[in-house]
N, C-alpha and C positions, 0 to 999 in steps of 0.2 A: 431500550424499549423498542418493538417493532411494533410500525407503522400501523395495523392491526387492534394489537394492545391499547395503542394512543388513540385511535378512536375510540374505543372501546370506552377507555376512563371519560374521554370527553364530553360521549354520549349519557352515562351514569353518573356522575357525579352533579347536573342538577337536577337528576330525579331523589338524592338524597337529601337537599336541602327543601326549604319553601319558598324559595326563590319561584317568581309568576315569570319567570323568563327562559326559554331553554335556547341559550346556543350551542350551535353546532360547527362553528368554524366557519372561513370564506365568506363572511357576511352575512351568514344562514342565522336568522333567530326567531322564535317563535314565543309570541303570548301564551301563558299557559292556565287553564282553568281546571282545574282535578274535582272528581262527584261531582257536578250539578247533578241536581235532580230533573228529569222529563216525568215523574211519574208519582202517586202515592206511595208505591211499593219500593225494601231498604235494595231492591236489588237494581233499581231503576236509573242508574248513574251513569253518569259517560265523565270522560275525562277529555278536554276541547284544547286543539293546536291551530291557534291563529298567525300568521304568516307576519313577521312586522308592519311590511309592504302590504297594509291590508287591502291596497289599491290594484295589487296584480292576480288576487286571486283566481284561479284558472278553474277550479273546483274544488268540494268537501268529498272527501271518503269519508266513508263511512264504516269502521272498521269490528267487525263481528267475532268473536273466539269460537272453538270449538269446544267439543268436551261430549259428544253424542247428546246433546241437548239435556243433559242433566247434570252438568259439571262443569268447571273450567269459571276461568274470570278474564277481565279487559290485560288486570297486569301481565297475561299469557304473550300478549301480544304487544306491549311497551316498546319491547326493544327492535320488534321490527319494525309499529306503525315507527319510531325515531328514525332507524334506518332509511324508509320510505321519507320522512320529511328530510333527511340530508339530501338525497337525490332527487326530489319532488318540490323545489322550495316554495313553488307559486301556489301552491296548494293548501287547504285547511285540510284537519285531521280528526274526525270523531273518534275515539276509541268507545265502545259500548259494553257494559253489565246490562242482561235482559235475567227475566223472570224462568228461571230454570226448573224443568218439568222432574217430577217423582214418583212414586207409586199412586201418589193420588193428587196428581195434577198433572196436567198433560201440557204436553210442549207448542203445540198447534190448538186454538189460533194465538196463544196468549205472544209468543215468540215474533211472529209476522205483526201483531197490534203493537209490539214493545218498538217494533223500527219503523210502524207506522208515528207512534209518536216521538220518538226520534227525528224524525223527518219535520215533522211539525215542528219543535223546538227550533231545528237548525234553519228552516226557513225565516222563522223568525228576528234568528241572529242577523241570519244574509240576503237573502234577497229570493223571492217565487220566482225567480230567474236562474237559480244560482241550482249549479248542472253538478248532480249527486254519483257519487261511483260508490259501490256498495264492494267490501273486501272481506272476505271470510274462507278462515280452514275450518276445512272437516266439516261439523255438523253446522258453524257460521259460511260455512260454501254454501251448503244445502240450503238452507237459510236466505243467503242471498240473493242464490238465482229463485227461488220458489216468489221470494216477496217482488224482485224485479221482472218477473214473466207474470206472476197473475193477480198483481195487485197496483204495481205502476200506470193506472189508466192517467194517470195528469202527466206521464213521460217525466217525472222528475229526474230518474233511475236514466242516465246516460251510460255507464259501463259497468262492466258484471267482475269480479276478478274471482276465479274461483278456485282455491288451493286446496286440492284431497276431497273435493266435497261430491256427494253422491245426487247425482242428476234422477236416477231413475232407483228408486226403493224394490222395485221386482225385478230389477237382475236376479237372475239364479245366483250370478258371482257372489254380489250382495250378500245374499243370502246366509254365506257363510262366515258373515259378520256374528264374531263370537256374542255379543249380546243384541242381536235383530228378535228375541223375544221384546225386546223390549219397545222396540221400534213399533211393532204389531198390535202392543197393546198399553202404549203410552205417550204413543208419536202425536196422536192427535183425538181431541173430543169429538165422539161421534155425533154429540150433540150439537156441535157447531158447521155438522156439514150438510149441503143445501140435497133436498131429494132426489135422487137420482147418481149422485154422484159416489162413487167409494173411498173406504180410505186410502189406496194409495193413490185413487186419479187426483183426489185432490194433496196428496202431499207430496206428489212425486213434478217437480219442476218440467219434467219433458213435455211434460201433459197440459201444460201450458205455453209452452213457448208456439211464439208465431212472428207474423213477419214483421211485426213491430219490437219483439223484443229487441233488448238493448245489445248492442258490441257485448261480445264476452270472450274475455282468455281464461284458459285453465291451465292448469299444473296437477300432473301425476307424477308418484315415486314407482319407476320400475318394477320394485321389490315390495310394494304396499301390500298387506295381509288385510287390511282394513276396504280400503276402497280397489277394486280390480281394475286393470285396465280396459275391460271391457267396458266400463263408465266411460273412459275418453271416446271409447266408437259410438256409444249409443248417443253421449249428447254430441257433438260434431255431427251426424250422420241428423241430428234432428233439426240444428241450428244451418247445417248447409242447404236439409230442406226446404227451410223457410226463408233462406237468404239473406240469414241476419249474417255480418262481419266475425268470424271469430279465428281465436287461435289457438294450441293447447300444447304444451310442451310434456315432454319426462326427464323428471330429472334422477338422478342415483339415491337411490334408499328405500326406504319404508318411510311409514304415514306419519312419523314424526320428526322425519329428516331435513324435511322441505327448509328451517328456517337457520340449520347449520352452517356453519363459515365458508363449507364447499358449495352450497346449494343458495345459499338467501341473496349475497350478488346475483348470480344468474335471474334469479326470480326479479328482484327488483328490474332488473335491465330491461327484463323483456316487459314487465309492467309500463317504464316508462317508453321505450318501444312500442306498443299498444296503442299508450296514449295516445300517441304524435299518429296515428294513423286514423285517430277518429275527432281528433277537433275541428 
């Protein structure tokens, strides 16, 4: 069995029991809490990785799927947020289910109010002191940075991680996002936006960021048909204006590569890497 594999089984094997314990090897083990509920709604669940050593806690991610905000679930992202808690140990680990937009529901504000209470919940758990990094592909990118640039006024929102996710909605690039119809006319209730403002100034993250936003790293695929790499220049180019911390890498592939065996080390690395640059 190569070394690889044997992770791999040791990782999986107690997500398939109901065992409340996940180890991971080298002393690595986590409390584990699958569905709580933050909310009325059956979509409203997170699934919670408490650190044994609940005493060295260094901070909560907060971990967001993608899916262009009408699809996708937490289990998307299991095997990475694990991955992350093997390399990560001092850390707690949210995984989130949020309320997902359709033809007759829209994804903004309900989306940004589902990790608003989120947040509430896990402050709960941990402490109004307890220093939050919000992690999301694709459309939980978009997601992340939008709710940590223009909604974090208490600074909970310490680091941005943002994999494949789209900073700025009126790229042209963008644009040729195969269903950006959808984007247009489902992305967000117009009734929930304040006067004066449009739909994409309010749903496009750039349009908020300032000199208080949070540290942020990003991750682009090369080859992405989804998100362009013009995304990486426009947010950089906005994040250096305001002289917040950031950093953004490419990695090889397209928009679903990012969490592959040649790409997810990488990513992780430079995640922990990051960190150590801003505590």
């Amino acid at each position: 069995m190569n070394k690889s594999l044997a992770i791999l089984l040791l990782i999986l094997i107690p997500l398939g029991c109901k065992e409340k314990t996940v180890n991971l090897g080298k002393d690595i083990s986590f409390d584990k809490e699958i569905n709580i509920s933050y909310g009325a709604y059956s979509e409203q669940k997170l699934d919670l990785y408490i650190p044994k050593n609940k005493g060295s806690i260094k901070g909560v991610f907060v971990i967001i799927h993608g899916g262009g905000w009408k699809a996708g679930n937490k289990s998307n992202l299991t095997f990475f947020t694990l991955s992350l808690m093997q390399k990560l140990p001092d850390y707690a680990f949210a995984n989130i289910n949020y309320r997902l937009a359709d033809t007759k529901s829209f994804a903004l504000p309900n989306q940004t109010d589902d990790i608003d209470s989120v947040l509430g919940l896990l402050v709960k758990r941990f402490s109004t002191n307890a220093k939050f990094i919000l992690l999301g592909n694709s459309a939980g990118a978009h997601l992340s940075m939008l709710y940590a640039y223009k909604f974090n006024q208490d600074k909970k929102i310490k680091a941005v991680i943002n994999i494949v996710g789209p900073s700025d909605l009126s790229d042209p690039n963008f644009r040729n996002y195969s269903d950006y119809s959808f984007v247009e006319k489902h992305l967000v209730d117009a009734k929930a936006i304040p006067t004066g403002i449009s739909i994409n100034q309010f749903a496009n993250p750039i349009n908020w960021s300032s000199t208080i936003s949070p540290p942020t790293v990003s991750f682009y695929g090369n080859s992405d048909k989804v998100i362009p790499l013009s995304q990486k220049t426009i947010l950089d180019s906005a994040l250096n204006k305001n002289k917040v911390f950031n950093q953004s890498f490419e990695f090889s592939g397209g928009h679903l590569d990012w969490d592959k065996e040649k790409n997810a080390p990488f990513l992780i690395n430079k995640i922990d890497e990051f960190l150590k640059h801003i505590q």
